[in-house]
Residue, then its C-alpha position, 0 to 999 in steps of 0.5 A: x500500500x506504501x509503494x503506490x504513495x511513494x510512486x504517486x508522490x514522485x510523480x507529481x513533484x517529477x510532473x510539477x519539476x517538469x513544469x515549473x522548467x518549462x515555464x521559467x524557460x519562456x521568458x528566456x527564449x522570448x528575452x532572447x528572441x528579443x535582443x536578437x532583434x536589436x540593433x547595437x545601437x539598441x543593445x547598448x543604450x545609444x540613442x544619438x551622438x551630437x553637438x559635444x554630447x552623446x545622448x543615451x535611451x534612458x534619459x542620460x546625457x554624457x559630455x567628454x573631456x580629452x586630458x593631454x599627458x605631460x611627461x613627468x620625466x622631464x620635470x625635477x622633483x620640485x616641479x612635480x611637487x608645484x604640479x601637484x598642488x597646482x592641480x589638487x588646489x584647481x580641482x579640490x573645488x569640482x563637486x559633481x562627479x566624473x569617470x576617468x577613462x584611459x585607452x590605447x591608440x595603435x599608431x602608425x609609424x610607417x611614415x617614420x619607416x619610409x623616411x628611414x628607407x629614403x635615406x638609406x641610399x646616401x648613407x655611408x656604410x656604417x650608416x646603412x647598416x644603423x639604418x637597417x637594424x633601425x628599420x627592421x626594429x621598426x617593422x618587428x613593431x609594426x607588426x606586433x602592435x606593441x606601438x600604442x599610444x596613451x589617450x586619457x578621458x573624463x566622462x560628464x554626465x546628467x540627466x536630459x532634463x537638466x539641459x545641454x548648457x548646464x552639462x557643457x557649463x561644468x565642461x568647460x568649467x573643468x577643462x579651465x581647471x586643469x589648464x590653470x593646473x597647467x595641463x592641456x584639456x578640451x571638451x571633444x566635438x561630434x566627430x572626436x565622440x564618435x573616434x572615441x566610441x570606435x577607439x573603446x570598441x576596436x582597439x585596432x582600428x587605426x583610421x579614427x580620423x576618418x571615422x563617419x559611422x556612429x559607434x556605441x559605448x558599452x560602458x554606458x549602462x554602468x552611469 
């Protein structure tokens, strides 16, 4: 008389396992079927790139900020002192935040190889011989994408409601700040938003100055 209850109750938790997989499994496959049906632009939250600002689907409204790099190696220890406090002294007044971003630019020094080879004719011959371990170094480089270059961001950000001029207004504000601090900075235009996006998103693509297509931020969901 047990053995029937047993195999009964078996059946039904089988039966209701069964069941509750299936549909938890819905969802799933019609989330999934969704986001087949997007477009990147959709997928990451882009929604146009204009002016000095990228807008995103979700209300935001992100500005950008370039920061040039200075070389630290060729100031005295003093120097680097003065830098520093100039520009805790400019920013210790910033009081909205920022995200700071920083990516490598593969760069093309196949001008610097040519220029090499153009004056390999003329050369006596001990410089020739300078001249072709330089430009083999050069190719080896080339070649292995080893030759980048460092390009640091600040990312703005606030929502659509609050206007453009008020987010430009802190921009620019900011930009003022580090070059009082005696560092170079600008807040990017249209075409260098879109360089940046593709920058972010391949690595490995040189051609940023002829960059026509609008590209997408991952990254943009974390704001």
């Amino acid at each position: 008389m047990l053995l029937p209850i047993v195999i009964l109750l078996l059946c039904l938790v089988g039966g209701g396992a069964v069941l509750l997989y299936l549909k938890s499994s819905k969802p799933k496959s019609s989330e999934q079927a969704n986001l087949s049906g997007q477009t990147a632009q959709q997928f990451v939250n882009v929604q146009d790139i204009r002016g000095n600002f990228l807008f995103t689907q979700d209300g935001w409204l992100l500005s950008y900020l370039r920061i040039f790099p200075i070389s630290l190696d060729l100031l005295s220890a003093s120097e680097k002192k003065m830098l520093i406090q100039k520009l805790t002294a400019e920013l210790s007044s910033i009081r909205f935040p920022f995200k700071f971003l920083a990516v490598s630019r593969p760069v093309d020094i196949s001008p610097l190889i040519s220029e090499l080879a153009s004056v390999l004719p003329i050369a006596n011959p001990k410089q020739k011989e300078l001249l072709r371990q330089e430009i083999a170094e050069m190719n080896n480089l080339a070649l292995s994408g080893e030759v980048v270059e460092r390009q640091f961001y600040l990312i703005l950000w606030q929502r659509q409601e609050n206007g453009e001029r008020d987010l430009l207004e802190k921009a620019k504000r900011l930009v003022q700040h580090f070059e009082d601090g005696q560092v170079q900075a600008h807040v990017l235009k249209q075409h260098e938003i879109v360089q940046l996006c593709n920058l972010v998103n391949n690595p490995a693509y040189t051609h940023l100055e002829d960059a026509e297509v609008s590209a997408t931020i991952p990254f943009l969901r974390e704001v």
